[in-house]
Every structure is written in C-alpha cells, then in structure tokens.
Phi, psi and omega in degrees: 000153185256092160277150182288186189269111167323133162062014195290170203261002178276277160358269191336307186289350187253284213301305202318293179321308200283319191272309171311310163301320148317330094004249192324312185291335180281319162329300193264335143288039164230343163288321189302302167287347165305301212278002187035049171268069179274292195349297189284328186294286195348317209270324175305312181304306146333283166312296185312332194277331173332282200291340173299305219306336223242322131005269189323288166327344202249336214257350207240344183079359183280153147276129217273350177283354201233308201247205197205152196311342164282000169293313197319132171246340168243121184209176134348151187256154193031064166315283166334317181280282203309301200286313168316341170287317186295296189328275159346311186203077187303308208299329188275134169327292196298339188291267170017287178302320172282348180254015147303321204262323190292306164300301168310286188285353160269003164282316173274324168265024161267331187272334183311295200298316195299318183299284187326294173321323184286294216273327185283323188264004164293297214309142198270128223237000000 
C-alpha cells in the first residue's frame, strides 16, 4: 500500500485543522437542528460528510487521491454502513448525531494508534 510517513507532523497538522473545522461545522449544525433548519444544515452536512471520509483517510496514512474508505484498517465498527446512511439522508437529526458519534470514534482510534506508535518506536529492539 502507498502510506505516507506514519504519523508525520505534516498528516498530525492536517487532521488537527480538519477536526477543527469539524468543530466549527458541529456548532452550527447542531443550532440549525435545534432550530429545526434541515434545510440550511443539509449544505453543512455535505461538508462534514467530506471531511470524516477525508479523516478517515488521513488518520489511516493513505492517500486520498488513490484509496477508500474500504482500504482504512482502523475505522468505526460498520463505518461504511453507517456513513451510507448519513449520505442518503444528510437532512436528519440523526444522521447528524451519527457522524458526530462516526468523528468520536475515530478520534480515539487515531490517538489509540498515535499512542501504540509513540511506545513501539521507544522501545529499544
């Protein structure tokens, strides 16, 4: 497979940007569904749905010009299924709330991985 350089502080500096921006998109969707504005969310959601896949990819070391969310070895359990769900029907409260839940769990298994690495290359061989 072609990975970038694990963990690199170029990768690290990206995703960082990327969740921020994520961040920013979850503040307003989430007034837009209080205010039960699916309309005005629908165009937020699109961006958000982006920025996991491109998560994903980034937090997996892949290149995003060449794979896909089925290359990814670390993701969410039933990523695919789930993110096909969101895709389908951007406008719902729930969808929302899952690529909220879909951000959560693949933030912790980029620090999980992020962890392991740090303590596998300490190690003295």
């Amino acid at each position: 497979m072609d990975r970038i350089d694990t963990f690199s502080q170029d990768r690290d500096m990206a995703v960082e940007r990327l969740l921020s921006e994520w961040n920013q998109c979850k503040a307003k969707l989430a007034a837009h569904f209080r205010n039960r504005e699916s309309d005005l969310a629908e165009p937020l959601m699109q961006r958000a749905i982006l920025l996991f896949e491109q998560f994903l990819i980034l937090s997996n070391s892949l290149n995003q010009d060449v794979h896909s969310i089925k290359d990814c070895k670390i993701k969410p359990v039933n990523a695919k299924e789930r993110l096909d769900f969101i895709v389908a029907r951007p406008k719902l409260f729930h969808s929302y709330k899952q690529l909220a839940e879909l951000f959560a769990e693949q933030e912790k298994q980029f620090a999980k991985q992020a962890i392991l690495n740090k303590s596998k290359n300490k190690r003295p061989d």
